[in-house]
C-alpha positions as CSV (number, residue, x, y, z in Angstrom):
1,X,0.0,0.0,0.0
2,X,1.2,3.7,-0.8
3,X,1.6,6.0,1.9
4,X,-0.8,8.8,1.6
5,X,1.7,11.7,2.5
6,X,4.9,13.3,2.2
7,X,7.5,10.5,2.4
8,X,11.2,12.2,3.0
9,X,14.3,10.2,1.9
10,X,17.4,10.3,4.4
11,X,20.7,9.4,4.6
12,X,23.6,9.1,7.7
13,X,26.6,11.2,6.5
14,X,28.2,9.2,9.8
15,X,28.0,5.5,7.9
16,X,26.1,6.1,5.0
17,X,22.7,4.3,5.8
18,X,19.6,5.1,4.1
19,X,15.8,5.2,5.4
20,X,12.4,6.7,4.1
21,X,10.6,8.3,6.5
22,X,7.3,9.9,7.5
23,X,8.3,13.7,6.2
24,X,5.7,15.2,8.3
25,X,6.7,12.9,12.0
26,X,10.4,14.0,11.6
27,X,10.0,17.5,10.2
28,X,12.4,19.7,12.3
29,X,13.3,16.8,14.4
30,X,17.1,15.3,14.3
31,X,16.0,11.4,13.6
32,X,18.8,9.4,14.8
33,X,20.0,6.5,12.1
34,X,19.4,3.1,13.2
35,X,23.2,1.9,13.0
36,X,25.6,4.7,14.6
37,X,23.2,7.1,16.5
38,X,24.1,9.8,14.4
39,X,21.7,12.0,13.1
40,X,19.8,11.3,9.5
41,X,19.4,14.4,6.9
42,X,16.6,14.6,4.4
43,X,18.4,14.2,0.8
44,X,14.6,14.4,-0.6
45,X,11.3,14.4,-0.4
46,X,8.0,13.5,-2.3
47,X,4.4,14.0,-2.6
48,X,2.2,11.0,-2.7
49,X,0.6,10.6,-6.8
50,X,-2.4,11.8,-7.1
């Protein structure tokens, strides 16, 4: 199933880990990556097709 918001790609500059996220849960908020606890940064982000 599709996600029916703004999804947000983000990547770990500490060890290069990707993750799509919720855009609109971690807006403004430092998501730390899974792996090394560093934080993620949005590389992009998309709206749902209509």
């Amino acid at each position: 199933m599709y996600a029916e918001s703004e999804t947000a790609w983000c990547g770990c500059a500490g060890c290069g880990s990707v993750a799509e996220l919720p855009a609109e849960e971690t807006a403004g908020v430092d998501v730390p990556c899974p792996d090394c606890t560093k934080p993620m940064n949005e590389m992009w982000s998309w709206d749902t097709a209509a």
